[in-house]
PyMOL Python script that loads the backbone (N, CA, C, O; Angstrom):
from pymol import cmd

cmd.read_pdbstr("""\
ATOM      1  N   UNK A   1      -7.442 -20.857 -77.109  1.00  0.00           N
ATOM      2  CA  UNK A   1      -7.374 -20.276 -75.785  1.00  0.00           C
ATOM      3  C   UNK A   1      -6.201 -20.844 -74.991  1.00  0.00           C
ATOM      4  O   UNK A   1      -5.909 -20.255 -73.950  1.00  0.00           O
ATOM      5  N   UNK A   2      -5.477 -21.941 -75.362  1.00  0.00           N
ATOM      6  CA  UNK A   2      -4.434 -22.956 -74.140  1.00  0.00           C
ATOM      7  C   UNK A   2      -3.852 -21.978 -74.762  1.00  0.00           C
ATOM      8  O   UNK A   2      -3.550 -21.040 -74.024  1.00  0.00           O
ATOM      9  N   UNK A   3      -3.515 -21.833 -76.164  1.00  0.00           N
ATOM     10  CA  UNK A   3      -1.888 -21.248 -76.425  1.00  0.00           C
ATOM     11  C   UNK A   3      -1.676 -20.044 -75.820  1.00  0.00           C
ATOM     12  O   UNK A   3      -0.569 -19.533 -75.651  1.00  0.00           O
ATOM     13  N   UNK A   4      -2.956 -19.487 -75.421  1.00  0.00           N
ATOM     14  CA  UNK A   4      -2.649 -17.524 -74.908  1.00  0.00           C
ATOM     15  C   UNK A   4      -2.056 -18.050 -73.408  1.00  0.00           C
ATOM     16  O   UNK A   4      -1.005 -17.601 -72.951  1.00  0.00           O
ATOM     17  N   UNK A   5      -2.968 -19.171 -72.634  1.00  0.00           N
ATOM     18  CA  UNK A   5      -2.389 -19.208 -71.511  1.00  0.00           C
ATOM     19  C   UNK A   5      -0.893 -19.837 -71.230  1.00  0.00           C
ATOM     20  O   UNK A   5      -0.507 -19.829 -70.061  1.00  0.00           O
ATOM     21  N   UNK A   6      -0.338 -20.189 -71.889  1.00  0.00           N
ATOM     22  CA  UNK A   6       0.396 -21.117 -71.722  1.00  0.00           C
ATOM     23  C   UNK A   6       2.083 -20.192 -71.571  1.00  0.00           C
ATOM     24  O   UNK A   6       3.041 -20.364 -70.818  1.00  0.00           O
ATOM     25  N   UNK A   7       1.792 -19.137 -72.760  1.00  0.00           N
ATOM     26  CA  UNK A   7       3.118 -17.593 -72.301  1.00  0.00           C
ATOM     27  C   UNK A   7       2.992 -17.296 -71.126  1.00  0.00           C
ATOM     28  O   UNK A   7       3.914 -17.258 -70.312  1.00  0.00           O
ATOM     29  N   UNK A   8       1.506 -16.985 -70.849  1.00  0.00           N
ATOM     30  CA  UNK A   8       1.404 -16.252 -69.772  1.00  0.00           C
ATOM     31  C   UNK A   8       1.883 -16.554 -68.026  1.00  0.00           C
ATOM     32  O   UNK A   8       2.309 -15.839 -67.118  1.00  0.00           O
ATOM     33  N   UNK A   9       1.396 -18.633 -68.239  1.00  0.00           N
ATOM     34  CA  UNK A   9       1.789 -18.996 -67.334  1.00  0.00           C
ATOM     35  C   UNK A   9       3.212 -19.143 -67.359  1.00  0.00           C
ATOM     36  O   UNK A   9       3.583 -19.038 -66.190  1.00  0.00           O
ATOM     37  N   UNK A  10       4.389 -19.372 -68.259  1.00  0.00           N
ATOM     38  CA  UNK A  10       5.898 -18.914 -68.100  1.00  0.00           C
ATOM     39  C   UNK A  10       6.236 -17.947 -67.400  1.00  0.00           C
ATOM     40  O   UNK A  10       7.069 -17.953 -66.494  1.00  0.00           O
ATOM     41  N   UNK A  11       5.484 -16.900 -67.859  1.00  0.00           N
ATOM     42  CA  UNK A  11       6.273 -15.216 -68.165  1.00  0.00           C
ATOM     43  C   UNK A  11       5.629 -15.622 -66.242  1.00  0.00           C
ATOM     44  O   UNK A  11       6.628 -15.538 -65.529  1.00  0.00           O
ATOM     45  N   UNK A  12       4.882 -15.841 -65.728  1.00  0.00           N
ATOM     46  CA  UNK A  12       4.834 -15.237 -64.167  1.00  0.00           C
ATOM     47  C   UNK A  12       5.665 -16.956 -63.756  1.00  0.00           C
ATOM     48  O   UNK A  12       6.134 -16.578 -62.683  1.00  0.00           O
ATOM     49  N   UNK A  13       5.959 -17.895 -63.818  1.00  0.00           N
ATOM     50  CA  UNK A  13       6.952 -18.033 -63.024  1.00  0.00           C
ATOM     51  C   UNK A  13       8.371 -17.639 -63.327  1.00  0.00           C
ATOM     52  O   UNK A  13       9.213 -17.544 -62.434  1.00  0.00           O
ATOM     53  N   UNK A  14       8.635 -17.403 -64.632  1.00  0.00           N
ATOM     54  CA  UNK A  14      10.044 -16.093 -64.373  1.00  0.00           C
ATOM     55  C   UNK A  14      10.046 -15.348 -63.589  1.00  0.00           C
ATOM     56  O   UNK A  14      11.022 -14.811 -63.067  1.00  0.00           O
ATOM     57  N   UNK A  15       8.732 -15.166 -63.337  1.00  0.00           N
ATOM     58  CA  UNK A  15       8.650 -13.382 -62.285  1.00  0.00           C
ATOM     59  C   UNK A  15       8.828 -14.052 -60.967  1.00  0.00           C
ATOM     60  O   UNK A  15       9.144 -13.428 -59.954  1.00  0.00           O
ATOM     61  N   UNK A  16       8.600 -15.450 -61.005  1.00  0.00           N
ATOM     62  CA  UNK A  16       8.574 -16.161 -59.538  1.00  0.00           C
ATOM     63  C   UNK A  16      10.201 -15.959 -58.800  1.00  0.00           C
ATOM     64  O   UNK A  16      10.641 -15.450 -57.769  1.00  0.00           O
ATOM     65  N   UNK A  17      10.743 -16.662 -59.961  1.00  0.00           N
ATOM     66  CA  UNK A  17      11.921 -17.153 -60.095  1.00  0.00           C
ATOM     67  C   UNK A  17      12.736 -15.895 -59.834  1.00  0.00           C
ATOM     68  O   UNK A  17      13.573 -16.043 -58.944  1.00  0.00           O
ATOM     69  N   UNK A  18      12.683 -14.544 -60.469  1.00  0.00           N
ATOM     70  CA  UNK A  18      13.757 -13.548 -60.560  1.00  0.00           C
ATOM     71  C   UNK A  18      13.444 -12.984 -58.757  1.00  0.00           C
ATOM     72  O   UNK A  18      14.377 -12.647 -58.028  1.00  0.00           O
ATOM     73  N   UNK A  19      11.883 -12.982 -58.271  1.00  0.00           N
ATOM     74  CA  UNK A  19      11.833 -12.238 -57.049  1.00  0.00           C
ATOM     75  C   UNK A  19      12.668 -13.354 -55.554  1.00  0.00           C
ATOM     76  O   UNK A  19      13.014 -13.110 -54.398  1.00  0.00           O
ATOM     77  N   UNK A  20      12.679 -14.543 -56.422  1.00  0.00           N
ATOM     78  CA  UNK A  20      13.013 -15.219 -55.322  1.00  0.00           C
ATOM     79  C   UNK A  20      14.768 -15.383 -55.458  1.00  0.00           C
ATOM     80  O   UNK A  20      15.483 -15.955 -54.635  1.00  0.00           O
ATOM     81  N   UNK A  21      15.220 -14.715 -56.731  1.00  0.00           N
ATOM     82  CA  UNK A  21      16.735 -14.829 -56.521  1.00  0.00           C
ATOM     83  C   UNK A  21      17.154 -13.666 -55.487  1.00  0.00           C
ATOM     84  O   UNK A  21      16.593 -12.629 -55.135  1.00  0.00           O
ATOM     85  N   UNK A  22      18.348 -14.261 -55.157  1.00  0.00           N
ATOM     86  CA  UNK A  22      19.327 -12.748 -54.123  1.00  0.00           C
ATOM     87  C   UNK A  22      19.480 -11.446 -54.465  1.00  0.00           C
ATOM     88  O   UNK A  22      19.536 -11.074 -55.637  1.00  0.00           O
ATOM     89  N   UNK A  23      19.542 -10.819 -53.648  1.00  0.00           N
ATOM     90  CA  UNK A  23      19.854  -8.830 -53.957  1.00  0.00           C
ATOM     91  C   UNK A  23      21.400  -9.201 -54.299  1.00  0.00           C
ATOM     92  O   UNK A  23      22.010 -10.106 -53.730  1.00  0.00           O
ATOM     93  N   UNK A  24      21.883  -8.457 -55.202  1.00  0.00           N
ATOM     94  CA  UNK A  24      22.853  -8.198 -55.842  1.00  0.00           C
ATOM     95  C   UNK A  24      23.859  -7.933 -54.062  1.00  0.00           C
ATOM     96  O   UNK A  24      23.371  -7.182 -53.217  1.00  0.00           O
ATOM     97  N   UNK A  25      24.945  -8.527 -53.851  1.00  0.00           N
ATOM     98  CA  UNK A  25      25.610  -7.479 -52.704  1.00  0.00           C
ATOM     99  C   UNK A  25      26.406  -6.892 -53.299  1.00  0.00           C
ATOM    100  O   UNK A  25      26.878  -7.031 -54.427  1.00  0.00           O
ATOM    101  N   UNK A  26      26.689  -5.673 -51.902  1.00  0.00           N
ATOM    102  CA  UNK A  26      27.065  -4.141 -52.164  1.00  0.00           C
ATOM    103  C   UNK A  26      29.002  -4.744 -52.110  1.00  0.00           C
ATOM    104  O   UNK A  26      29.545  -5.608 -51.422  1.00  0.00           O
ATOM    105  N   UNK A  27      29.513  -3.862 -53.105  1.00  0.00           N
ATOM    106  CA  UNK A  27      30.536  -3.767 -53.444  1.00  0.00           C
ATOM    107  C   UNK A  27      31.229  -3.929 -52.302  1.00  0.00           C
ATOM    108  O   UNK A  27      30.677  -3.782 -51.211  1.00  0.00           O
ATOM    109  N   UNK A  28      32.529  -4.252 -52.422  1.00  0.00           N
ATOM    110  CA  UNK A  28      33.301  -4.017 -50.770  1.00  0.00           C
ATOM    111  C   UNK A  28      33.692  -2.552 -50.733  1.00  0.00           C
ATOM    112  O   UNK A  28      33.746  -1.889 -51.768  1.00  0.00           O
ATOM    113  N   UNK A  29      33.951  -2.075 -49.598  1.00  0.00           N
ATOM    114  CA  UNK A  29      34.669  -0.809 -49.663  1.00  0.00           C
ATOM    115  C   UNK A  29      36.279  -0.887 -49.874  1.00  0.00           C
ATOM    116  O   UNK A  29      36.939  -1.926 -49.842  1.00  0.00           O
ATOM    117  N   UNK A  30      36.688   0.194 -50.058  1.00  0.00           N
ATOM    118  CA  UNK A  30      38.235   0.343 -50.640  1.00  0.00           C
ATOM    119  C   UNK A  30      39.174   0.374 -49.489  1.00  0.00           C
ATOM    120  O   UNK A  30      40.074  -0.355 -49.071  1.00  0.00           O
ATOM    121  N   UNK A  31      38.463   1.819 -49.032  1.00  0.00           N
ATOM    122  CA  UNK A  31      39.119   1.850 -47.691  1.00  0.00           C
ATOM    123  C   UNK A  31      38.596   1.528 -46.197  1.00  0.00           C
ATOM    124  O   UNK A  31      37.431   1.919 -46.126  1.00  0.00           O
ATOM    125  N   UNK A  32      39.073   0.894 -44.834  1.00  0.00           N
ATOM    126  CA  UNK A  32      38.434   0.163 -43.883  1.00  0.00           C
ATOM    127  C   UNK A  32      38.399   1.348 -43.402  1.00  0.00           C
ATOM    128  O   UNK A  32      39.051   2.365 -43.641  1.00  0.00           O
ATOM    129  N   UNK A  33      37.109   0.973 -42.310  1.00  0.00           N
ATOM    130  CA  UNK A  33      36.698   2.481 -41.802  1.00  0.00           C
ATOM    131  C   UNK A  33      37.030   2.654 -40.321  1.00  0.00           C
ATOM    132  O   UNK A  33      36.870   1.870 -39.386  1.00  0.00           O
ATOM    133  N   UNK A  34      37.721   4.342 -40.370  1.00  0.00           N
ATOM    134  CA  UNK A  34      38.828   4.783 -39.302  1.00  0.00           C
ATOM    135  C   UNK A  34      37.808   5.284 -38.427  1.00  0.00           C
ATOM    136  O   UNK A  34      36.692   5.740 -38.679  1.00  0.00           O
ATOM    137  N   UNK A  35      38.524   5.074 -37.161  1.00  0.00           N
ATOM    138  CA  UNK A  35      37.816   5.167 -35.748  1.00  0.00           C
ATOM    139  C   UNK A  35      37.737   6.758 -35.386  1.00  0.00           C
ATOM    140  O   UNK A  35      38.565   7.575 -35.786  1.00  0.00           O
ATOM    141  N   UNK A  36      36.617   7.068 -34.571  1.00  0.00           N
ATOM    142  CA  UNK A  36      36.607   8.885 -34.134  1.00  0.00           C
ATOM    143  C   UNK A  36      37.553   9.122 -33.693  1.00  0.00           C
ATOM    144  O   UNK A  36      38.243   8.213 -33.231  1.00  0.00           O
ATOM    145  N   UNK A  37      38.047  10.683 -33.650  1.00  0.00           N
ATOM    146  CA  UNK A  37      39.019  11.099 -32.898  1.00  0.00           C
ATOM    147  C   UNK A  37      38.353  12.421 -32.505  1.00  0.00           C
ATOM    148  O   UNK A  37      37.756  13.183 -33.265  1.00  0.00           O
ATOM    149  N   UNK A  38      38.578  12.580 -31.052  1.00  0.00           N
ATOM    150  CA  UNK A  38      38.335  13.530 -30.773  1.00  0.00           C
ATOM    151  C   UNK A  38      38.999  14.569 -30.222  1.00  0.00           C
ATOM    152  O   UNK A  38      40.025  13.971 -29.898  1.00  0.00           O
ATOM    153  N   UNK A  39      39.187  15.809 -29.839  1.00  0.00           N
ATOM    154  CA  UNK A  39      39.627  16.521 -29.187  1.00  0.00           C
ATOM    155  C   UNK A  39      39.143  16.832 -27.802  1.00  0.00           C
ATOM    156  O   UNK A  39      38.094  17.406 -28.092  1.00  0.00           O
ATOM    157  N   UNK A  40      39.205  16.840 -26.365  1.00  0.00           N
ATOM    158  CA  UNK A  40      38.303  17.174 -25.375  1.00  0.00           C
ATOM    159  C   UNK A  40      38.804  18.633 -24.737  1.00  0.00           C
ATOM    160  O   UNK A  40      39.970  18.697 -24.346  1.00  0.00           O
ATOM    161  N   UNK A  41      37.996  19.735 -24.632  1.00  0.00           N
ATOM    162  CA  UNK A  41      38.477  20.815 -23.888  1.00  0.00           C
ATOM    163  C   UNK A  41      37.617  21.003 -22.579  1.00  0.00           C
ATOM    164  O   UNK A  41      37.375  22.101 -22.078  1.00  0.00           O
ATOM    165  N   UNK A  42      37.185  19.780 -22.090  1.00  0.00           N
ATOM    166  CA  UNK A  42      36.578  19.611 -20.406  1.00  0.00           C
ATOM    167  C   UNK A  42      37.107  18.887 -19.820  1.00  0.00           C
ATOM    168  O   UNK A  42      36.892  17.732 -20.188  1.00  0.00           O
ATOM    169  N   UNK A  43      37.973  19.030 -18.743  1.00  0.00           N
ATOM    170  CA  UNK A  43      38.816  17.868 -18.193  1.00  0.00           C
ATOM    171  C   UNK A  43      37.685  16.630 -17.779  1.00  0.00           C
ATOM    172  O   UNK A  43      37.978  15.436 -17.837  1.00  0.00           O
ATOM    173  N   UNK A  44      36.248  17.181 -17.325  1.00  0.00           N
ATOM    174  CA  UNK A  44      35.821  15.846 -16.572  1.00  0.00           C
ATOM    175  C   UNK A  44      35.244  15.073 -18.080  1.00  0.00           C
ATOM    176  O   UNK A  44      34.947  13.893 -17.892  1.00  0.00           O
ATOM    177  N   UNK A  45      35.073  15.498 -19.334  1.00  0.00           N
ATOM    178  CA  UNK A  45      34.890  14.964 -20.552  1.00  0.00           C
ATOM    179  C   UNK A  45      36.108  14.006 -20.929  1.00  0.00           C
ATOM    180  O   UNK A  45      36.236  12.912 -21.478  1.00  0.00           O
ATOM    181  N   UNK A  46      36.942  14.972 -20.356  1.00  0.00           N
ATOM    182  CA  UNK A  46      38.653  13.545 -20.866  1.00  0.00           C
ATOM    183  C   UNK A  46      38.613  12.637 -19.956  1.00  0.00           C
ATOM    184  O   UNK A  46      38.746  11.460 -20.292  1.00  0.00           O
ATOM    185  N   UNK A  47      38.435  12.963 -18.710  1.00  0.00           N
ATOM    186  CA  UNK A  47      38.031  11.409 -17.593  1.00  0.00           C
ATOM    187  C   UNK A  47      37.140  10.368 -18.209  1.00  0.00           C
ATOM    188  O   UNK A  47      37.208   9.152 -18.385  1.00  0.00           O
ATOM    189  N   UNK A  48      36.155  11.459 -18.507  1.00  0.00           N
ATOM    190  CA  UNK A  48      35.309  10.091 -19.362  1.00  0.00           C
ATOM    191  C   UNK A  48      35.974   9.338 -20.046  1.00  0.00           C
ATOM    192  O   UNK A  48      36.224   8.173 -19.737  1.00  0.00           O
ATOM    193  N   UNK A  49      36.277   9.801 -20.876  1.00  0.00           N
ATOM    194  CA  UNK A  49      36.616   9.752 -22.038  1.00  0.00           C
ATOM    195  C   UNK A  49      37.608   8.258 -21.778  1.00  0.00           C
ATOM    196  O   UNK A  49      37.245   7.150 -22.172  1.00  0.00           O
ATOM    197  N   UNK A  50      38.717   8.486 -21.146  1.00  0.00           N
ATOM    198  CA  UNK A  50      39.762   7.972 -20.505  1.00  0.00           C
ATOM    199  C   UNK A  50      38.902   6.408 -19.732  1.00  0.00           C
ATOM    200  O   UNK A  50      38.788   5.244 -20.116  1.00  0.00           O
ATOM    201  N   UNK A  51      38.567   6.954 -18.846  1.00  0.00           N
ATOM    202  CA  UNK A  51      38.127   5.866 -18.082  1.00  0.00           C
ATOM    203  C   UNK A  51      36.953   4.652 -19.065  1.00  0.00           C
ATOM    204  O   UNK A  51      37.026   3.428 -18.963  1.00  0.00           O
ATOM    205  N   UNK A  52      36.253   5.175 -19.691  1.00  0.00           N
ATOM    206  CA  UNK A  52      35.730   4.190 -20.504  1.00  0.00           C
ATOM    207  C   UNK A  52      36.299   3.260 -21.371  1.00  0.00           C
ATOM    208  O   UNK A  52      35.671   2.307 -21.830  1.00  0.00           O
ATOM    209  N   UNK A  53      37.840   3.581 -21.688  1.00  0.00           N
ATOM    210  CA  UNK A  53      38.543   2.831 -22.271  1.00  0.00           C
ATOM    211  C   UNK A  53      39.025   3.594 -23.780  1.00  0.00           C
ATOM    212  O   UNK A  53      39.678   2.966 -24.613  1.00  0.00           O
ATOM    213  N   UNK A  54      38.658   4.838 -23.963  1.00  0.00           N
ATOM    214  CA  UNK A  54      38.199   4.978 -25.450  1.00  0.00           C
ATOM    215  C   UNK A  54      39.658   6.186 -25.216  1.00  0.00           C
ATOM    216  O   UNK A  54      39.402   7.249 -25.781  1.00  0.00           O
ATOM    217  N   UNK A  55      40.978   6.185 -24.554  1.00  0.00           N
ATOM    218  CA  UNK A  55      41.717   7.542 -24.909  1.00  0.00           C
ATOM    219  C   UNK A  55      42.282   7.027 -25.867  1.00  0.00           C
ATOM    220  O   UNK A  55      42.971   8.016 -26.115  1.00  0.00           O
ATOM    221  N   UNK A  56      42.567   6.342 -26.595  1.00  0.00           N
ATOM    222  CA  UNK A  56      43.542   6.075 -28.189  1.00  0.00           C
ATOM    223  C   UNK A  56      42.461   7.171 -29.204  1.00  0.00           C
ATOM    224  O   UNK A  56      42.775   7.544 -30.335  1.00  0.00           O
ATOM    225  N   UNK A  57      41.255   7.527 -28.545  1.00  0.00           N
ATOM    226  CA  UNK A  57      40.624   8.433 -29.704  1.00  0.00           C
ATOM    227  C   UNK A  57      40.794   9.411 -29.525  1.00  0.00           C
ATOM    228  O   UNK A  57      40.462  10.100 -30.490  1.00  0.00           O
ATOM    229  N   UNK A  58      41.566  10.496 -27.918  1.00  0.00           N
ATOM    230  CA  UNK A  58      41.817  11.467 -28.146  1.00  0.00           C
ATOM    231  C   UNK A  58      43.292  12.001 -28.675  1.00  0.00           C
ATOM    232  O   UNK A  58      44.369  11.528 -28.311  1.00  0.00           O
ATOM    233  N   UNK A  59      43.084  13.232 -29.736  1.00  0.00           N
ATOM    234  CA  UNK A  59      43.757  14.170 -30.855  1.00  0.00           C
ATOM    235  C   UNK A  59      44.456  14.906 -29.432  1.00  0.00           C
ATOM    236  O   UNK A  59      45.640  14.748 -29.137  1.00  0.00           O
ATOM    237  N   UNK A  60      43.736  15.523 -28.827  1.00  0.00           N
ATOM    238  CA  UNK A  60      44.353  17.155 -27.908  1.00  0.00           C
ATOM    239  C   UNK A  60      43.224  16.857 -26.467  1.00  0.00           C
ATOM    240  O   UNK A  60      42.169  16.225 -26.413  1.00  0.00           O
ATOM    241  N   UNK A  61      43.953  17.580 -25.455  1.00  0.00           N
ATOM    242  CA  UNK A  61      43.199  18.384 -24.213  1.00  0.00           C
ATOM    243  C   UNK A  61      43.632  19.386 -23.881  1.00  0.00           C
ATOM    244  O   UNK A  61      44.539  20.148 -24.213  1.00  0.00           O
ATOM    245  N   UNK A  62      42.679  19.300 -22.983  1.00  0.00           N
ATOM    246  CA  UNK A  62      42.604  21.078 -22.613  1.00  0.00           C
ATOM    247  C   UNK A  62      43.595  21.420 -21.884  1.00  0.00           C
ATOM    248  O   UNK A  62      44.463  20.583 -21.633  1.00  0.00           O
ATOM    249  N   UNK A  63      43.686  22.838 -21.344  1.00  0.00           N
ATOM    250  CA  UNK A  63      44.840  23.705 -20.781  1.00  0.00           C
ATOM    251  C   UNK A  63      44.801  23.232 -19.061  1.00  0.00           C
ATOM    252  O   UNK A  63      45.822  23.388 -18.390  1.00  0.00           O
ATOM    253  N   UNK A  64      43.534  22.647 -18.435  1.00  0.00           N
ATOM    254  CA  UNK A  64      43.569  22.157 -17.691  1.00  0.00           C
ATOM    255  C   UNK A  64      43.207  21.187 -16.982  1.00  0.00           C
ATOM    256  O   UNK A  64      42.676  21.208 -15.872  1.00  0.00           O
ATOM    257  N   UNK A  65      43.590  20.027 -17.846  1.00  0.00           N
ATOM    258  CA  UNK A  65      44.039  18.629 -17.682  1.00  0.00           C
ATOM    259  C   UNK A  65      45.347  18.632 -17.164  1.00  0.00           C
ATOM    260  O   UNK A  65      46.233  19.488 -17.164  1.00  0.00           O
ATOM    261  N   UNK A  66      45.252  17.131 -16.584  1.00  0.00           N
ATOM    262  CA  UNK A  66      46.447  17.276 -15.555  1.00  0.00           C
ATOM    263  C   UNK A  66      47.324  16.337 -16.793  1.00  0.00           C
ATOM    264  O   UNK A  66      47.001  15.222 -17.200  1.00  0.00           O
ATOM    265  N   UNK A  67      48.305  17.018 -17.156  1.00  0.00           N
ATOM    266  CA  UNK A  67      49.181  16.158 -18.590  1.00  0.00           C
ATOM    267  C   UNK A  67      50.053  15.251 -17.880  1.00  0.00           C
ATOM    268  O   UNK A  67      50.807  14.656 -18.650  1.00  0.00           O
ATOM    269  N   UNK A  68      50.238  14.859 -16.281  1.00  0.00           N
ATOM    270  CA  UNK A  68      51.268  14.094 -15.877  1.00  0.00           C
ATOM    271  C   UNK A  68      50.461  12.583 -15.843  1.00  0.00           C
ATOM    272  O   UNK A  68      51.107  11.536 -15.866  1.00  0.00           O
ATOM    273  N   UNK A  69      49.519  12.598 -15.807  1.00  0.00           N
ATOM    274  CA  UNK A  69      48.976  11.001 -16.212  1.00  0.00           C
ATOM    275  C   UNK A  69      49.444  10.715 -17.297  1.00  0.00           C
ATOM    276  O   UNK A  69      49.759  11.445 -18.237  1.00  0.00           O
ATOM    277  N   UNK A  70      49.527   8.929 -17.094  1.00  0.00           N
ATOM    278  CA  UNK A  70      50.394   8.747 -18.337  1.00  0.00           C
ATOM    279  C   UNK A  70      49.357   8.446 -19.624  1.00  0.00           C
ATOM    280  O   UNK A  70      49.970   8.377 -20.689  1.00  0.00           O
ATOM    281  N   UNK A  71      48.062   8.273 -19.722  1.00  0.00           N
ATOM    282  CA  UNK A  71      47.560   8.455 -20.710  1.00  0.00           C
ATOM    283  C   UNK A  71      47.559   9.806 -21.431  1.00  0.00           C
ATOM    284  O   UNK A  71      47.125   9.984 -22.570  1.00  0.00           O
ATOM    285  N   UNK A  72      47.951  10.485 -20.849  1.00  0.00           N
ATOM    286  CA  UNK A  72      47.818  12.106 -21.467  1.00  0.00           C
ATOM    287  C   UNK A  72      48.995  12.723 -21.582  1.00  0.00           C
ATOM    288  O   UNK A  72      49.046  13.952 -21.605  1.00  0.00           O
ATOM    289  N   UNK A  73      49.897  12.093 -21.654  1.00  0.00           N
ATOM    290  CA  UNK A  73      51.390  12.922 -21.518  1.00  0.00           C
ATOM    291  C   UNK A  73      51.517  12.861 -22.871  1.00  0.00           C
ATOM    292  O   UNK A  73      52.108  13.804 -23.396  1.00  0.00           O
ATOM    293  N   UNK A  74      51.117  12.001 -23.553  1.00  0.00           N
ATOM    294  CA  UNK A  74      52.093  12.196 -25.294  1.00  0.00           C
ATOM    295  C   UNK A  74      50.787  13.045 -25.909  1.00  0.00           C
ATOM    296  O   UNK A  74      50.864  13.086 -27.137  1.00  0.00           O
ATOM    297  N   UNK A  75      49.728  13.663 -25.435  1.00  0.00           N
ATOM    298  CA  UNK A  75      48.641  14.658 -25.964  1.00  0.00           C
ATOM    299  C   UNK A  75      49.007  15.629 -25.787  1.00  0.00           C
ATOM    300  O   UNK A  75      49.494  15.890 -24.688  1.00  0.00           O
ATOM    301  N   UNK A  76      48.906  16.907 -27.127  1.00  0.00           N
ATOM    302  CA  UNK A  76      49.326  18.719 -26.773  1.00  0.00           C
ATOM    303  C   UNK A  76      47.552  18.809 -26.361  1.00  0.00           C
ATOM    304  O   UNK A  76      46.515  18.190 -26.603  1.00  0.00           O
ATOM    305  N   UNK A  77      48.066  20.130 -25.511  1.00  0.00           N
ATOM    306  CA  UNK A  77      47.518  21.000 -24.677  1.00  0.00           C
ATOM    307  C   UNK A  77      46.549  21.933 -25.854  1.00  0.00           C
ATOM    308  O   UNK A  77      47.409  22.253 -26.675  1.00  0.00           O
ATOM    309  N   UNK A  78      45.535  22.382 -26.229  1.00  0.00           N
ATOM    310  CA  UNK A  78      44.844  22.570 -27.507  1.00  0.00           C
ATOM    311  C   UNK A  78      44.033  23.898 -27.222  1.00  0.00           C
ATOM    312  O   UNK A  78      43.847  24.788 -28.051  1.00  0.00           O
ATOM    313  N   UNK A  79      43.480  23.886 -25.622  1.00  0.00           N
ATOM    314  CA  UNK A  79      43.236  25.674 -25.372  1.00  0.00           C
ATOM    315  C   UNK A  79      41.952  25.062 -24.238  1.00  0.00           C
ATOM    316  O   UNK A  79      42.202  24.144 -23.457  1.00  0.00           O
ATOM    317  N   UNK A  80      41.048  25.505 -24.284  1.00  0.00           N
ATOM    318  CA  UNK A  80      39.946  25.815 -22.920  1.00  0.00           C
ATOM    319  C   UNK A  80      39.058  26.627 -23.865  1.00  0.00           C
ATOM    320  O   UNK A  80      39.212  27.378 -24.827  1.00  0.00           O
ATOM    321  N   UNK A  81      37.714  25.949 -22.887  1.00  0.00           N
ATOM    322  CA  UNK A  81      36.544  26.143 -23.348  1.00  0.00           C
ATOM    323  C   UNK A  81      36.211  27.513 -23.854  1.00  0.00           C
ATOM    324  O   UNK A  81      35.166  27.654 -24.488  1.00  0.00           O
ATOM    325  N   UNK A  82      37.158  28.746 -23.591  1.00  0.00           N
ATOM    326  CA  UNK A  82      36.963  29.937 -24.371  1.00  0.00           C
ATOM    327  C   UNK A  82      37.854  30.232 -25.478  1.00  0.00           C
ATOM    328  O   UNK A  82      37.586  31.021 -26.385  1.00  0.00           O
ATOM    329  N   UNK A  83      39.083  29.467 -25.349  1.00  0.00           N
ATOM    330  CA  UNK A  83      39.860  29.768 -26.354  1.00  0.00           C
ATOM    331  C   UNK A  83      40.603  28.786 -26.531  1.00  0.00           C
ATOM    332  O   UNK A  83      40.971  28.010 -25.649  1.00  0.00           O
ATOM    333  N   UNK A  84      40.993  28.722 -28.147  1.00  0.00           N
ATOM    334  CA  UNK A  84      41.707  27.669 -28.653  1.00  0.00           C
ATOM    335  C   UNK A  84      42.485  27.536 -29.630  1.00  0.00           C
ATOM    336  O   UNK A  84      43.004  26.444 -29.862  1.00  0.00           O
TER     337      UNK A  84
END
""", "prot")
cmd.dss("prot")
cmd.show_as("cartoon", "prot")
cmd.util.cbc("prot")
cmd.orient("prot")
């Protein structure tokens, strides 16, 4: 009867041993990950937008945004909420 117990008690602290090793970690990624960009066709959406700090994420605004601010001067003009 010792010898049956004696596998048995191994084989479960292996099982101790493997649950208490680390999760494998996740691969790195390849490429670092690029920030939103958006387009805004509501001027008071580009204020937001602007004033929160976040205009390096806008692509385009709308037809009536005022383009002489200087955050918005190097942005094209992209159309209005009906057309674009």
């Amino acid at each position: 009867m010792r010898q049956r117990i004696r596998p048995i008690i191994f084989l479960l602290g292996l099982c101790s041993l493997a649950a208490a090793a680390e999760p494998p970690k996740p691969a790195p990624t390849t490429q670092p990950p690029t920030q939103p960009l958006v387009a805004s066709l509501v001027p008071a959406a580009t204020d937001l937008i602007v004033s929160m700090g976040a205009g390096e994420h806008l692509l385009g605004i709308s037809n009536y945004d005022d383009a002489s601010r200087p955050e918005l001067k190097h942005l094209p003009k992209i159309g209005d909420y009906q057309t674009i």
